[in-house]
C-alpha positions as CSV (number, residue, x, y, z in Angstrom):
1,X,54.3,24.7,17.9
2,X,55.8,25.2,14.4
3,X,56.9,27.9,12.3
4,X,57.3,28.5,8.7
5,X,60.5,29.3,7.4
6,X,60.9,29.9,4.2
7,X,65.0,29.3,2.6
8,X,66.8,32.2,0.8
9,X,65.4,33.2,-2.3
10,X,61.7,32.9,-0.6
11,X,59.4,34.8,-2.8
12,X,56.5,32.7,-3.7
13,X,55.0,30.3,-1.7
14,X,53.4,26.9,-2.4
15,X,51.8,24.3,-0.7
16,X,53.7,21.0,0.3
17,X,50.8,19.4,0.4
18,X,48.8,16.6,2.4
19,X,47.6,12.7,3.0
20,X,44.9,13.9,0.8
21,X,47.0,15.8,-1.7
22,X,47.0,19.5,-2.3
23,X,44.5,19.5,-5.2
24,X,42.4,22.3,-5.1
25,X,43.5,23.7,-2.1
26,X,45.3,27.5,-0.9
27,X,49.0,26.8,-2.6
28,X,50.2,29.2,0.0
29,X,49.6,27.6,3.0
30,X,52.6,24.8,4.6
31,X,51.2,21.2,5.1
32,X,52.2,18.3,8.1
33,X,51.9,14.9,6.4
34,X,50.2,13.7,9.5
35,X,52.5,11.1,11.2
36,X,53.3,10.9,15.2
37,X,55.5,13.6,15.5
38,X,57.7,13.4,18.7
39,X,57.7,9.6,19.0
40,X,61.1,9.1,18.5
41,X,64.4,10.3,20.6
42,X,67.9,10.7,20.0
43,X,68.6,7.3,21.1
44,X,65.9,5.7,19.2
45,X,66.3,7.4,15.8
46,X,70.4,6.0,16.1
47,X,68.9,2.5,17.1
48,X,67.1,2.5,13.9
49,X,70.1,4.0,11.7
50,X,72.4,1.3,13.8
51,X,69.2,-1.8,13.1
52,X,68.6,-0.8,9.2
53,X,72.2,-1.2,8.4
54,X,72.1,-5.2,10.1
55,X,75.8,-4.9,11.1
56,X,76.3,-8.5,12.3
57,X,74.7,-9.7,9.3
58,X,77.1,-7.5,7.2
59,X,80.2,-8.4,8.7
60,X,79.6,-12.2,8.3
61,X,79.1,-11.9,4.3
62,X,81.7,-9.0,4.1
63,X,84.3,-10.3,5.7
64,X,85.6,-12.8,3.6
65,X,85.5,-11.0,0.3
66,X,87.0,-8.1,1.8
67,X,89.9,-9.6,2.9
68,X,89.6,-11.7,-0.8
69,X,90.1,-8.3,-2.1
70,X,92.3,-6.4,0.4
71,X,94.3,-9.3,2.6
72,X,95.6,-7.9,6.0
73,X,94.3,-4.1,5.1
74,X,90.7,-4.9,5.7
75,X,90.5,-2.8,8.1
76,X,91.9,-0.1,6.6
77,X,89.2,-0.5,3.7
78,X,86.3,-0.2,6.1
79,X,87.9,3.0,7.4
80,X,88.0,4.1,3.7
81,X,84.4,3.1,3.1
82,X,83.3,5.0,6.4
83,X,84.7,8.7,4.7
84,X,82.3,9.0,1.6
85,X,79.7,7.9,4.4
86,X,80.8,10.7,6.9
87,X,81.0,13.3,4.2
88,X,77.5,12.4,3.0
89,X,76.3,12.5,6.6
90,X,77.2,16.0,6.9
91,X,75.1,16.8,4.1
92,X,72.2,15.2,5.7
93,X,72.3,16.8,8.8
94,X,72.3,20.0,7.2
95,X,69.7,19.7,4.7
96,X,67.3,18.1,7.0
97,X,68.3,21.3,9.7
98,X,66.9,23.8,7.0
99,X,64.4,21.3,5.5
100,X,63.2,18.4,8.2
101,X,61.0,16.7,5.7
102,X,60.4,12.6,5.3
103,X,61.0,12.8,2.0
104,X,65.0,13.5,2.7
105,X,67.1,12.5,-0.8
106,X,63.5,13.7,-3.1
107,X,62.5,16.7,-1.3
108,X,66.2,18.0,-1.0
109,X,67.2,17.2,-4.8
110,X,64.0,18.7,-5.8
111,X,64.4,21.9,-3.7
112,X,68.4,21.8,-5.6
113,X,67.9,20.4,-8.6
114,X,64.2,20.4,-9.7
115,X,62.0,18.1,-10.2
116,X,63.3,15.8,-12.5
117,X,66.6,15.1,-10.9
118,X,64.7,14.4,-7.5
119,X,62.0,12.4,-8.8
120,X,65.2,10.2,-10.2
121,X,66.9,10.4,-7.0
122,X,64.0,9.4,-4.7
123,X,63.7,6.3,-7.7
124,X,67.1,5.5,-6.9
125,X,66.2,5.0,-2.8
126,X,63.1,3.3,-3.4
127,X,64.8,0.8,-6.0
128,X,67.8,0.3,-4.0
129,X,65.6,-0.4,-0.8
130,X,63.1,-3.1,-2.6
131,X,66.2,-4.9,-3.3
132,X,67.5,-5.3,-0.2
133,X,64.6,-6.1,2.0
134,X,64.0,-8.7,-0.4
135,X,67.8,-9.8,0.2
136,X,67.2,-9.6,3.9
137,X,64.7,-11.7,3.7
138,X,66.5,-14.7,2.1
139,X,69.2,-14.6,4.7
140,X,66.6,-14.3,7.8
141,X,65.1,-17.5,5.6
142,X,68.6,-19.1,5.1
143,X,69.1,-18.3,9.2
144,X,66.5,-19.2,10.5
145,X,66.5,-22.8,9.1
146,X,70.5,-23.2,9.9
147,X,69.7,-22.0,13.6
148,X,66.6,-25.0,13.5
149,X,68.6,-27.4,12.1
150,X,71.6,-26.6,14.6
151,X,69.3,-26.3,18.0
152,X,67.6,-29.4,16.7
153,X,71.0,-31.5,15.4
154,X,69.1,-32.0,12.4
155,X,70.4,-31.8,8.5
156,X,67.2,-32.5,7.3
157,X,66.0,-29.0,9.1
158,X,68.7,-27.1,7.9
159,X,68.3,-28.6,4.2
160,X,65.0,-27.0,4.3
161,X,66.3,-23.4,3.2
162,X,67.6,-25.6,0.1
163,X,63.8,-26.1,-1.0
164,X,62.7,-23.6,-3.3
165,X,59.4,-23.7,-2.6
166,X,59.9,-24.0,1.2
167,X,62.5,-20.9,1.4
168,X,60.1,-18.8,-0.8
169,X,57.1,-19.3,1.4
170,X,59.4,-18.6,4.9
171,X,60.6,-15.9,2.9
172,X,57.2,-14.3,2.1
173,X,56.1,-15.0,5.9
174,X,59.1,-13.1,6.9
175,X,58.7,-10.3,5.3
176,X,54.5,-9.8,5.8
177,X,55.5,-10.0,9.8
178,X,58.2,-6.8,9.1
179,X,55.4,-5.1,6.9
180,X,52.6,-5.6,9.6
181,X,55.2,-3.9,12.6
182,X,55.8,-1.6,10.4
183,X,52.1,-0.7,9.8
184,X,51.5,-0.1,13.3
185,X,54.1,2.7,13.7
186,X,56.8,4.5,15.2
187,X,56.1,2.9,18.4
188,X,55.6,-0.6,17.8
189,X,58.9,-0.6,15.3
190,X,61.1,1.0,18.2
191,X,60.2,-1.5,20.9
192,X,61.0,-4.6,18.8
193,X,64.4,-2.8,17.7
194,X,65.3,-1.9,20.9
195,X,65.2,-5.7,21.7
196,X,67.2,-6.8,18.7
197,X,70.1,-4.1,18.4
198,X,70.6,-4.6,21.9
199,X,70.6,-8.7,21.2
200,X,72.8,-8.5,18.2
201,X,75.7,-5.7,19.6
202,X,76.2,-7.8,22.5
203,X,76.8,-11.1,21.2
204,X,79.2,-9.1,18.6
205,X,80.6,-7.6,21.8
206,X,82.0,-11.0,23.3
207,X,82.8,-12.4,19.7
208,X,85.2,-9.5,19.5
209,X,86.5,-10.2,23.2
210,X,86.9,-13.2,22.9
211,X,88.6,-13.9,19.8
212,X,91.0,-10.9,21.1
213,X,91.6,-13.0,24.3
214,X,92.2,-16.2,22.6
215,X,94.2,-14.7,19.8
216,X,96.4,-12.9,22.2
217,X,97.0,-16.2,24.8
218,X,97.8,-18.1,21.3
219,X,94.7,-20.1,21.1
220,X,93.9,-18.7,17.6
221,X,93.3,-20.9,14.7
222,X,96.9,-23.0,14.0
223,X,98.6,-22.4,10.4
224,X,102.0,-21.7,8.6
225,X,102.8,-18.8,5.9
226,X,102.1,-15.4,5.5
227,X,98.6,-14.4,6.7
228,X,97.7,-18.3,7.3
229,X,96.5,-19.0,11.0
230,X,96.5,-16.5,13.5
231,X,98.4,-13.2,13.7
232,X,99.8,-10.3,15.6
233,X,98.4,-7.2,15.4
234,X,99.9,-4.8,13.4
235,X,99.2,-0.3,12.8
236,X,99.9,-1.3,9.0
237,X,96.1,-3.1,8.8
238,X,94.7,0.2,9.0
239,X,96.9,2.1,6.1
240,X,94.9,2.0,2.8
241,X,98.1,2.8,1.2
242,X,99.6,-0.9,1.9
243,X,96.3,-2.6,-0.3
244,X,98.2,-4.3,-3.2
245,X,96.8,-2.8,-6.3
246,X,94.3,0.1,-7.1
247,X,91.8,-1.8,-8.3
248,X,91.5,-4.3,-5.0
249,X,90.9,-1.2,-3.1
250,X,87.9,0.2,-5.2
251,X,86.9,-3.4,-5.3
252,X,87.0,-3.3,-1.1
253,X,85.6,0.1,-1.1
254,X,82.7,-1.1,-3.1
255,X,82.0,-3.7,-0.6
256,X,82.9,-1.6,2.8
257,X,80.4,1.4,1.5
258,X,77.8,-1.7,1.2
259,X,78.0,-2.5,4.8
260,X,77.3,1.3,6.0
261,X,74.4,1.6,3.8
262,X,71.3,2.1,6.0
263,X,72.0,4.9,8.2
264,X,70.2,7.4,6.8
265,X,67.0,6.0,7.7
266,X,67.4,8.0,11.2
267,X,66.0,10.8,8.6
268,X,63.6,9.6,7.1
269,X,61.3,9.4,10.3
270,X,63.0,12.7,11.2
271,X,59.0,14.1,11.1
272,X,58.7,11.7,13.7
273,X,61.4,12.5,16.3
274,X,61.7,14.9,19.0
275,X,63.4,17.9,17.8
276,X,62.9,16.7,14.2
277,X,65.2,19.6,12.5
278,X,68.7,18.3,14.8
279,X,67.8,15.3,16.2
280,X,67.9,13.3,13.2
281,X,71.1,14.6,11.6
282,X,72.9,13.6,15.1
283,X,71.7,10.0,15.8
284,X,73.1,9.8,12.3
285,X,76.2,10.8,13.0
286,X,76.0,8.5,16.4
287,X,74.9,5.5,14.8
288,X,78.0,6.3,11.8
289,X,80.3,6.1,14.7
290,X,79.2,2.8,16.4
291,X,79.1,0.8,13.1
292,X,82.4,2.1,12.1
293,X,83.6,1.0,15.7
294,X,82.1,-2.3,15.6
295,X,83.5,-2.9,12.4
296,X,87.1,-1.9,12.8
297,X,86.8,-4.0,16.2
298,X,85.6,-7.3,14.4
299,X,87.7,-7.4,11.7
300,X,90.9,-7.1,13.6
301,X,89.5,-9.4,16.2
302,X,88.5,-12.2,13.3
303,X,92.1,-11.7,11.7
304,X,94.1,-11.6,14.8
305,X,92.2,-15.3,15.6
306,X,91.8,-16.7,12.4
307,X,94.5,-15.0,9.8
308,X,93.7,-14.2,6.4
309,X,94.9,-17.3,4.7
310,X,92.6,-19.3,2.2
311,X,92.7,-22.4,3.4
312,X,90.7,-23.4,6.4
313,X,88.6,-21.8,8.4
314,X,91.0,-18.6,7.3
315,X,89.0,-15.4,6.4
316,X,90.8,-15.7,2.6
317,X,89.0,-19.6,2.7
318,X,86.4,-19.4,-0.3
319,X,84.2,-22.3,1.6
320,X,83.6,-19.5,4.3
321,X,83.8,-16.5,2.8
322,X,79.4,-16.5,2.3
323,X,79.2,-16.8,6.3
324,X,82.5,-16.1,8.3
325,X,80.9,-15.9,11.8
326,X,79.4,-19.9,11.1
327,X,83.2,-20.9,10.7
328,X,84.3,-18.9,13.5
329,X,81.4,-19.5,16.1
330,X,82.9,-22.8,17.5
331,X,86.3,-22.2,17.5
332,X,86.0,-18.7,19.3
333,X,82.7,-19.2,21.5
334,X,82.4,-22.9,21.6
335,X,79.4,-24.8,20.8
336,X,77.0,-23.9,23.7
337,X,78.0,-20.2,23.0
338,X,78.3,-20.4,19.2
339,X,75.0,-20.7,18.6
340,X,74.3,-17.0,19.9
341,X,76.3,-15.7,16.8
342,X,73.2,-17.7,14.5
343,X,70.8,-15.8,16.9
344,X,72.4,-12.6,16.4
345,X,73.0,-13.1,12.3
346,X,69.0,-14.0,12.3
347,X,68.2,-10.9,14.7
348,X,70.3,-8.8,12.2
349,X,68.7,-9.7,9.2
350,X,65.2,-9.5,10.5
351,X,65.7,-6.1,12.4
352,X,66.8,-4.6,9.3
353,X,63.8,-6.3,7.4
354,X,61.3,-4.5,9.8
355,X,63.2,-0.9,10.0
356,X,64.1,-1.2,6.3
357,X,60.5,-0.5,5.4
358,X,60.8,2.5,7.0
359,X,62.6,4.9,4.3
360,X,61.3,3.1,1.5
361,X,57.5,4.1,2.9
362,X,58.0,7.4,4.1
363,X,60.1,8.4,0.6
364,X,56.7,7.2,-0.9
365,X,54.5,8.9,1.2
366,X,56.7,12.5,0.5
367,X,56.7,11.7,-2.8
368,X,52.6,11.0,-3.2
369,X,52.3,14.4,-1.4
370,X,53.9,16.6,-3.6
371,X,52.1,15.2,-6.5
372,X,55.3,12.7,-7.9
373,X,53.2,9.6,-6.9
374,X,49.7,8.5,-7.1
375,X,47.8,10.4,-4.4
376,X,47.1,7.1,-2.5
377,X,50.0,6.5,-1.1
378,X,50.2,9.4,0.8
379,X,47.1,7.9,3.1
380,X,48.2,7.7,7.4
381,X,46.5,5.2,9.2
382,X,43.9,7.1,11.3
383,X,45.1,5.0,14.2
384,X,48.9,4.1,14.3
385,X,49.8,7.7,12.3
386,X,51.7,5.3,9.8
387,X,52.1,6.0,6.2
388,X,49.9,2.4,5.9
389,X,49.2,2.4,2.2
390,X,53.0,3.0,1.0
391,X,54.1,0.0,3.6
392,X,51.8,-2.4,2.4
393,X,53.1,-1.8,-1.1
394,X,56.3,-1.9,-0.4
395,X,56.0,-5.2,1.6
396,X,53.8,-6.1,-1.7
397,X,56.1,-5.1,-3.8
398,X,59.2,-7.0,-2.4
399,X,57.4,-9.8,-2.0
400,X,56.6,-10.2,-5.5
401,X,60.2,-9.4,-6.7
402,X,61.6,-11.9,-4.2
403,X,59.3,-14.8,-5.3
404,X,59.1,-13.8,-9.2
405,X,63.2,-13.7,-9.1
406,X,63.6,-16.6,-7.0
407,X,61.1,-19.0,-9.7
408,X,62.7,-17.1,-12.5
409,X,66.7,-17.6,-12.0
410,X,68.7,-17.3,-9.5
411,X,71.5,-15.7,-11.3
412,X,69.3,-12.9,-11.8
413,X,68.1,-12.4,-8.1
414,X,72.5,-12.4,-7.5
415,X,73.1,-10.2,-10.2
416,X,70.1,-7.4,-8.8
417,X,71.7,-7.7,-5.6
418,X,75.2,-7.0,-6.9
419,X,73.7,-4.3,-8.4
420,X,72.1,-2.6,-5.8
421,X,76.0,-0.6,-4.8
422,X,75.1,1.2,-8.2
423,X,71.5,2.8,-6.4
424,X,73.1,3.1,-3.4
425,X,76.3,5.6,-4.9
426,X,73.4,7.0,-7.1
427,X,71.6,8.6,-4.5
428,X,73.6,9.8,-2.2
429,X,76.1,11.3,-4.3
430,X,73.3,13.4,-5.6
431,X,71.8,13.8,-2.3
432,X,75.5,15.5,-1.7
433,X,76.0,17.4,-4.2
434,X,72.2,18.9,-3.9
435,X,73.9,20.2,-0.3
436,X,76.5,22.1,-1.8
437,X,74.5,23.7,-4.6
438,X,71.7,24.1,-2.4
439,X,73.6,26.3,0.6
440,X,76.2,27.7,-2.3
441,X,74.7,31.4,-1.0
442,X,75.7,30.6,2.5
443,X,79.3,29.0,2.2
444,X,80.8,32.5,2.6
445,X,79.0,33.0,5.6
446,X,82.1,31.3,7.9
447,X,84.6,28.2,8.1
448,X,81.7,26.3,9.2
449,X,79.5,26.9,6.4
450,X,81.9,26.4,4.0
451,X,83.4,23.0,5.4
452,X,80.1,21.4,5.9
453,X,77.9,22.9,3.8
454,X,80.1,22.5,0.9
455,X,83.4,21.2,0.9
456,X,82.6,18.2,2.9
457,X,79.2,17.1,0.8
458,X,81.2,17.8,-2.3
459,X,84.0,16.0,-1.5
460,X,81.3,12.9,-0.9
461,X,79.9,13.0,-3.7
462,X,82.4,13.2,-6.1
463,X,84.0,9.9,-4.2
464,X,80.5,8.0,-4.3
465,X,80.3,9.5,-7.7
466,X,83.6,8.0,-8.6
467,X,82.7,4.8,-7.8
468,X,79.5,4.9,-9.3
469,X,81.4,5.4,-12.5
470,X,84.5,2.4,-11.5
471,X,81.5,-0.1,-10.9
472,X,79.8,0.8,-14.0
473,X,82.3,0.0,-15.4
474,X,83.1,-2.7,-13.7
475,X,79.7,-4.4,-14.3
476,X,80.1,-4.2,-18.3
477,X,82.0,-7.4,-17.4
478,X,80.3,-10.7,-17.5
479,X,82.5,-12.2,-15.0
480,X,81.0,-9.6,-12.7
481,X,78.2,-11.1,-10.7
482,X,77.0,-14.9,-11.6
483,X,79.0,-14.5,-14.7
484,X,75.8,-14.3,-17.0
485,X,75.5,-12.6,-20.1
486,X,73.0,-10.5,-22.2
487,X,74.6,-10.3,-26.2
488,X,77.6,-10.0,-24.4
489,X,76.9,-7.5,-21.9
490,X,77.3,-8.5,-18.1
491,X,73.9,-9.0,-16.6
492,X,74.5,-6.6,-13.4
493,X,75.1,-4.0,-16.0
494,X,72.1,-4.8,-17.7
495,X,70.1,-5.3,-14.6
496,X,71.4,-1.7,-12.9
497,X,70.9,0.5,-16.3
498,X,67.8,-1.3,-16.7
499,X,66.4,-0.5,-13.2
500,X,68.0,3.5,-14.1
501,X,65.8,3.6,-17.1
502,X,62.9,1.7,-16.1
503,X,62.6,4.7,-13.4
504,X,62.9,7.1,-16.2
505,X,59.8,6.1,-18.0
506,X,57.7,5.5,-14.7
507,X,59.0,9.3,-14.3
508,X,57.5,10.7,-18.0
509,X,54.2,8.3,-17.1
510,X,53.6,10.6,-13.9
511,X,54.4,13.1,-15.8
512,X,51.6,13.3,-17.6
513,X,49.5,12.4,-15.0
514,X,50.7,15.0,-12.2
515,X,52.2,18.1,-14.6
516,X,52.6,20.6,-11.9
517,X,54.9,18.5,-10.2
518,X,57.0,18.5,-13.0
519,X,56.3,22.3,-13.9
520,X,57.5,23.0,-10.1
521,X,54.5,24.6,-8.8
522,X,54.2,21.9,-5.7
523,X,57.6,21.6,-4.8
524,X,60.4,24.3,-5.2
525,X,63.2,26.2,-3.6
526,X,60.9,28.8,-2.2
527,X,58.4,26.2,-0.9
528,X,57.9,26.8,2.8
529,X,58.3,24.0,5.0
530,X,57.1,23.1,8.3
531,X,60.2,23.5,11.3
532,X,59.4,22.4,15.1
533,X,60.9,24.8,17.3
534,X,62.7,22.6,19.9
């Protein structure tokens, strides 16, 4: 059963329209988008927050340049990275309590903001997630053919993923099989997840224990100096206060924020899980809490074994900085045992691929309903409930960037993916600060309200904001990136402004084709929405 509850300031009531759009039809009556409501749990919505995020992926292309950045204090910069994330998850939970709607960072910015800033801020997700599935993609490629080549004992296999042609084709394979489980629903995308998360947490699970064990008994990798070879563990690794400079700290914040990036997918199907106006906004905070475990574990684990020095198979070493855990998967598993950390890298990527699809669809199919997007996209598959149309387009869609980048220039597919931290801090500080502004009746209300209602959200945003802003900055830089240039302006600058504006005249082109959006008459602060009693 469901109820309509109109927020404060209720007065008028509008439609939020349908699969088939809301044209022509009573403005005052609440509309379901149509998907399988109730097929996901607690445990299954953190499973997909946990899977979207590709934690053993992240930690083998993080590690390396974090400790490049931050030395022995790597840990204490993922603990820093985890706060803005923590913050921000706060404001999720509670917007999606008063508003459990797919469209999560657009429908909330709208409801706060209006309809320009959330048709901007649901750009920003939909940007920032075509980027990284297309990323993804290259490294399930780049895995899968290392993982060949090493069950096999061939080079020639493993060379493969050097072949343009070759790694573009696997590439576009990979990422029609994510498309086509996503298609087919909620159901089919938990069962596979369930499988991989599982796969990928327990081989990270006896990484950790035993490069603990062999660090502690002093089999960790040999070395003399500071920070070279293996070390003791020490409290100080987890003080950001001991990082050297200011500027290597935002530069290992930049990188730990990366690696939690995901986790709010666990609300986008919140229209599809059990108890969809808490549920959601839990299994977030349950899946924040395992990643930020599982980091905090590896990293000390890898440093106690291997050190931080950059020479070696040290975590400093530039040769194995790109891929720490194919360095460190003999010398702490062994070889029969090593190879599970390629499995789990490739089971990473290509969960996260599949689950990725999932906010990037449903943000589409929210947004086509209220009139901000064509109204096709806002078709469910009669059969599997899926938002079918938006997933195909987004599997179209990333496969055409992928190949078109790869054939163009590689410094530019880098460069897109370095800027893809700028989406990211774009919109969730938003997504934060529409919290605050949102509940600003209610934070006299109690403690509570005013703590995570406002002060926590706020405090978010302003420190996602903040690096927004730093790496901005930062990116004006031609040495930032590939170190390419455009009349002297670094081409991740370029790239991320570019992808900013190019979402600003898509934004005045709908415009003129869906005016009420835009004059808020779909889509407003007084717009009922549609709340399942639990």
């Amino acid at each position: 059963m469901v109820q309509v509850q109109p927020r404060p300031g209720a007065g008028e009531t509008v439609g939020t329209g349908t699969a088939e759009g809301v044209a022509g039809r009573d403005a005052g009556e609440p509309r379901a988008k149509g998907l399988s409501g109730g097929s996901v749990g607690l445990l299954g919505s953190a499973v997909i927050g946990i899977s979207t995020v590709a934690p053993v992926y992240c930690l083998t292309s993080t590690l390396g340049p974090t400790v490049g950045k931050a030395g022995v204090q790597m840990p204490a910069v993922f603990l820093a990275g985890f706060l803005p994330m923590l913050l921000v998850a706060f404001a999720y939970r509670e917007l999606n309590k008063a508003l459990p709607d797919c469209g999560t960072s657009f429908t909330w910015t709208v409801r706060a903001f209006g309809p320009r800033v959330g048709w901007m801020c649901g750009w920003g997700l939909v940007i920032a997630t075509i980027i990284v599935l297309s990323n993804l993609a290259g490294v399930a490629t780049s895995f899968f053919y290392l993982l060949l080549g090493r069950l096999t004992g061939s080079d020639s296999i493993a060379a493969l993923d050097g072949d343009r042609l070759v790694h573009v084709v696997t590439c576009l394979v990979f990422i029609a099989a994510a498309t086509a489980v996503s298609y087919r629903g909620m159901t089919a995308t938990k069962g596979v997840q369930y499988t991989l998360v599982g796969l990928q947490l327990a081989v990270l699970g006896l990484f950790v224990a035993m490069a603990f064990t062999k660090a502690r008994s002093g089999g960790g990798l040999p070395g003399s100096g500071s920070g070279s070879g293996s070390l003791g563990f020490s409290w100080t690794w987890l003080n950001p206060f001991e990082v050297a400079s200011f500027g290597a700290f935002t530069a290992g914040l930049s990188l730990s924020i990366f690696m939690f990036w995901g986790w709010d997918a666990c609300l986008t199907v919140n229209e599809e899980t059990e108890g969809s106006a808490r549920t959601p906004g839990r299994a977030a905070l349950l899946a924040m809490v395992v990643l930020v475990g599982s980091y905090l574990l590896t990293a000390v684990a890898a440093q106690m074994f291997a050190g931080v020095g950059d020479k070696g198979p040290g975590l400093g070493d530039p040769a194995t900085a790109d891929n720490v855990f194919a360095a460190l998967a003999d010398p702490v598993m062994g070889p029969a045992l090593g190879v599970l950390l390629f499995v789990a890298v490739l089971a990473s990527a290509a969960a996260s691929l599949q689950t990725t699809f999932l906010p990037v669809a449903r943000t589409v199919l929210a947004m086509s309903a209220y009139q901000a997007l064509p109204p096709s996209f806002a078709r469910i598959h009669p059969r599997f409930r899926s938002p079918g149309r938006a997933t195909v387009a987004a599997g179209v869609a990333t496969g055409v960037f992928y190949a078109g980048m790869s054939f163009l220039s590689q410094n530019v597919l880098v460069d897109t993916i370095y800027a893809l931290g700028l989406m990211i801090c774009f919109y969730y500080s938003i997504t934060a600060f529409a919290c605050a502004w949102y509940f600003r009746s209610e934070l006299r209300n109690s403690v509570r309200d005013a703590c995570f209602k406002g002060l926590f959200p706020l405090t978010g945003g302003l420190l996602l904001a903040a690096v927004f802003c730093k790496t901005l900055h930062d990116m004006w830089d031609p040495a930032y990136g590939s170190g390419s240039a455009v009349l002297g302006v670094g081409s991740v600058f370029v790239i991320g402004v570019g992808l900013l504006l190019l979402g600003v005249v898509l934004m005045e082109l709908m415009r003129r084709r869906s005016p009420a959006f835009f004059r808020g008459e779909v889509l407003r602060r007084s717009t009922p929405v549609l709340v399942a009693e639990d």
